[in-house]
C-alpha positions as CSV (number, residue, x, y, z in Angstrom):
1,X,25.1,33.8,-7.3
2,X,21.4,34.2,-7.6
3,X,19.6,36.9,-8.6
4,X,17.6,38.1,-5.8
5,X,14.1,37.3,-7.6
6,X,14.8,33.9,-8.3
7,X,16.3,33.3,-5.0
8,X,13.0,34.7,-3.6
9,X,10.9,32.6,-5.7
10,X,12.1,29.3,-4.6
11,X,11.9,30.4,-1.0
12,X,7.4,32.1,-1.9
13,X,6.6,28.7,-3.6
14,X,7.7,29.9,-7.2
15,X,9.6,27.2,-8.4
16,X,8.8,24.3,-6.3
17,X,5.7,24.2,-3.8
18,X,7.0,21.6,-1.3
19,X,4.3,21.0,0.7
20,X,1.7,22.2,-0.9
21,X,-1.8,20.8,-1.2
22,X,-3.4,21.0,-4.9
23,X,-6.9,20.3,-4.7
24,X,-7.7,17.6,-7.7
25,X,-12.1,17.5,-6.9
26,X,-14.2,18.1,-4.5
27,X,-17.5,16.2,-4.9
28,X,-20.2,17.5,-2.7
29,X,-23.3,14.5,-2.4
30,X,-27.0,15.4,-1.8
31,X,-28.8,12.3,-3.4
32,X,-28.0,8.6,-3.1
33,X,-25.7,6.9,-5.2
34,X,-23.4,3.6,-4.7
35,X,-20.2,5.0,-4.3
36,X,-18.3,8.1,-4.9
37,X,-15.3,7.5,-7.7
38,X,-12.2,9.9,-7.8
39,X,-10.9,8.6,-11.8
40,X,-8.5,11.9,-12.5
41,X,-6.2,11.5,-9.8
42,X,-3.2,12.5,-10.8
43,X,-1.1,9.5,-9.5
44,X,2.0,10.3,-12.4
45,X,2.0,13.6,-10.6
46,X,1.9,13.1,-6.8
47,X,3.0,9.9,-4.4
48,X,1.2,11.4,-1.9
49,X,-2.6,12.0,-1.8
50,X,-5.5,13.2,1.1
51,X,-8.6,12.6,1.1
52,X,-11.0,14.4,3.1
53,X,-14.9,13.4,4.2
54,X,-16.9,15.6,5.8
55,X,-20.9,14.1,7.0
56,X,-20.8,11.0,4.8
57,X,-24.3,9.7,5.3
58,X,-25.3,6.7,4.4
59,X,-28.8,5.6,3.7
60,X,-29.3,2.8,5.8
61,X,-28.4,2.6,9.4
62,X,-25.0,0.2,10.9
63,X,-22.6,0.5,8.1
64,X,-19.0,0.3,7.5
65,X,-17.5,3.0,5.2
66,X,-14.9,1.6,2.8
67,X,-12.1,2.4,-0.2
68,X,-11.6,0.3,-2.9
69,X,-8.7,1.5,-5.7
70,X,-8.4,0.4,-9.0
71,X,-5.8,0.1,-12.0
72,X,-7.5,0.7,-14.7
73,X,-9.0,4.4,-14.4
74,X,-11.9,3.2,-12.6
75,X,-13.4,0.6,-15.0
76,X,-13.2,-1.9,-12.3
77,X,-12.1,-2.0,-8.8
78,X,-10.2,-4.4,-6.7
79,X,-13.0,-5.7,-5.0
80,X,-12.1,-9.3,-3.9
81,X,-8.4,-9.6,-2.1
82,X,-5.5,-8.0,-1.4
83,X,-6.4,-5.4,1.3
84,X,-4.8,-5.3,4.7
85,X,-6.1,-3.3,7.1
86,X,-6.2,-2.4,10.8
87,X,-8.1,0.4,13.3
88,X,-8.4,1.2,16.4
89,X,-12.2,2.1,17.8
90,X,-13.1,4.4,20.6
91,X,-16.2,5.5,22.3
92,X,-17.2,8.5,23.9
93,X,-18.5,5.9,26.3
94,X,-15.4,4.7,27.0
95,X,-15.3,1.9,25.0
96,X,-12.4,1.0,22.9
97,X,-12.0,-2.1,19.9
98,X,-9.3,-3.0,18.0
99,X,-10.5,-3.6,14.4
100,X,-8.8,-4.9,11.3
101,X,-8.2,-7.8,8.4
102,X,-6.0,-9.6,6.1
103,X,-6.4,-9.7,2.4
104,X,-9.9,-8.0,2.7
105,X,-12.0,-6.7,-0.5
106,X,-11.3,-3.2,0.7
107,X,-9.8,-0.8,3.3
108,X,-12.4,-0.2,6.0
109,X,-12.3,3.3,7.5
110,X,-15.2,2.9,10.1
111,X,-17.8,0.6,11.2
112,X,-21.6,1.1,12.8
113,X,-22.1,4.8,11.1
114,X,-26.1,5.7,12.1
115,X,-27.9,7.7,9.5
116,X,-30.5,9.3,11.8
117,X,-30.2,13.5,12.3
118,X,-26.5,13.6,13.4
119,X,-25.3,10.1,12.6
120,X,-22.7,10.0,10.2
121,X,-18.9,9.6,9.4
122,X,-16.7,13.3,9.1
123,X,-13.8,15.2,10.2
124,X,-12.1,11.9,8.2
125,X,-8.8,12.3,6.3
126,X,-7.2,9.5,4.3
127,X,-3.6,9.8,3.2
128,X,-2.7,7.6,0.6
129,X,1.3,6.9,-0.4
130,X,2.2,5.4,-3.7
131,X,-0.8,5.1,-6.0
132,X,1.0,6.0,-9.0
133,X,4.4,3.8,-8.1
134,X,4.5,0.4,-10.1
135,X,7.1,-1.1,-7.9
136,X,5.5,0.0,-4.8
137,X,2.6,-1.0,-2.6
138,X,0.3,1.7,-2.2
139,X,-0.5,2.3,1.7
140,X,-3.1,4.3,3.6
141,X,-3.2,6.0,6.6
142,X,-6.5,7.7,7.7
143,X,-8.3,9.0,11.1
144,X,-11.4,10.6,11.5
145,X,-14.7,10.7,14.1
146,X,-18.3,10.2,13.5
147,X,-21.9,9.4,15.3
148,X,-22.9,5.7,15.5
149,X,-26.7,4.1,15.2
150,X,-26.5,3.8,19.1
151,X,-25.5,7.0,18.7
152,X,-22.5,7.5,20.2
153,X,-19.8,9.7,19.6
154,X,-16.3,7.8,18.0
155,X,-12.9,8.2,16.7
156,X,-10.7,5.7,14.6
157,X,-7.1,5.7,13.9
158,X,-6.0,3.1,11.4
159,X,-3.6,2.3,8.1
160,X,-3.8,-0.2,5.2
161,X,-1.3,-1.8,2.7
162,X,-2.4,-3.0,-0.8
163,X,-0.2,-6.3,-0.9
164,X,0.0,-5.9,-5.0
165,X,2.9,-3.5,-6.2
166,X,0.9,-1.6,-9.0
167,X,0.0,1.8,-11.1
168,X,-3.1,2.1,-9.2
169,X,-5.0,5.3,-10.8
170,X,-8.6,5.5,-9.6
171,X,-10.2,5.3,-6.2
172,X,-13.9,5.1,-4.4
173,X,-15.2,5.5,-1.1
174,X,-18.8,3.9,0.2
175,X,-20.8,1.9,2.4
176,X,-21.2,-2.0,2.7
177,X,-24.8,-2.9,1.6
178,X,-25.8,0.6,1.3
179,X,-25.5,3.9,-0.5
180,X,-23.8,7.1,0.6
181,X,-26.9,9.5,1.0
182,X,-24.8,12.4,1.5
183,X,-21.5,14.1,2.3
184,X,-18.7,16.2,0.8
185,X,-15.3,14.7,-0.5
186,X,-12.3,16.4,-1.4
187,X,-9.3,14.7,-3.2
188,X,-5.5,16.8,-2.7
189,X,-2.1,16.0,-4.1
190,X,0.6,16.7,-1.9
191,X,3.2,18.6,-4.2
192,X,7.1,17.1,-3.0
């Protein structure tokens, strides 16, 4: 039998934190730059990752906001094939598109994000599965809601499957064509 403190400590978290978000960087962004790059991720730790974005801005208007990841801590990133990706677009004004591609250059989160006043892409999570698994493909799942250059209030719920089974170890997030002007970005591994 147990003793009562250690019986106590795996139920508080003390052994094992199941569950448990550990916050690996939180990069807050005030003054353009191409892309924001998470290259400590911790991918031999955690198979499961979130990312959050909160009033990513970018500084031109229309864009689409993107992830590329990469296997080589960031050095280069897959930025020709191998991304599949699908979303689904809503309006405020009622308006709804289904989005995606096959064997893209990236995952795309969003299109048409506005960078006038209240324009821009938040509320967004990203959960990514398998980064760090060789023999796996590493998959995304991600929703969030953001102003348009119409604007226009909108939502998108979507997933993505990088069709390479790889030790992928560095991410980015950005805009097509543009740079991210602003917004905060924080990376969590989910501890199993």
């Amino acid at each position: 039998m147990a003793p009562l403190g250690a019986a106590r400590a795996l139920i508080t978290g003390g052994i094992a934190d199941l569950g448990k978000l550990e916050l690996i960087q939180t990069q807050t962004i005030s003054t353009d730059q191409s892309s924001v790059n998470f290259t400590s991720i911790k991918e031999d730790v955690y198979s499961t990752h979130l990312l959050t974005i909160a009033r990513m801005k970018p500084d031109a208007d229309n864009k689409a906001a993107i992830i590329q990841i990469s296997n080589n801590g960031g050095t280069s990133y897959h930025n020709t094939s191998g991304y599949y990706w699908s979303f689904d677009y809503m309006k405020a004004n009622g308006t709804f598109q289904h989005k995606g591609a096959s064997n893209d250059s990236h995952f795309s989160l969003v299109h048409n994000i506005g960078n006038n006043g209240s324009e821009c892409w938040g509320g967004a999570f990203v959960y990514f599965y398998n980064l760090g698994n060789s023999s796996k493909y590493t998959t995304v799942n991600y929703q969030g809601a953001g102003v348009t250059q119409d604007p226009d209030m909108i939502s998108t719920f979507g997933s993505g499957k990088f069709l390479t089974a790889e030790t992928n170890d560095a991410l980015r997030v950005l805009f097509t064509s543009a740079d991210v002007a602003s917004g905060v970005f924080s990376l969590y591994g989910l501890g199993e």
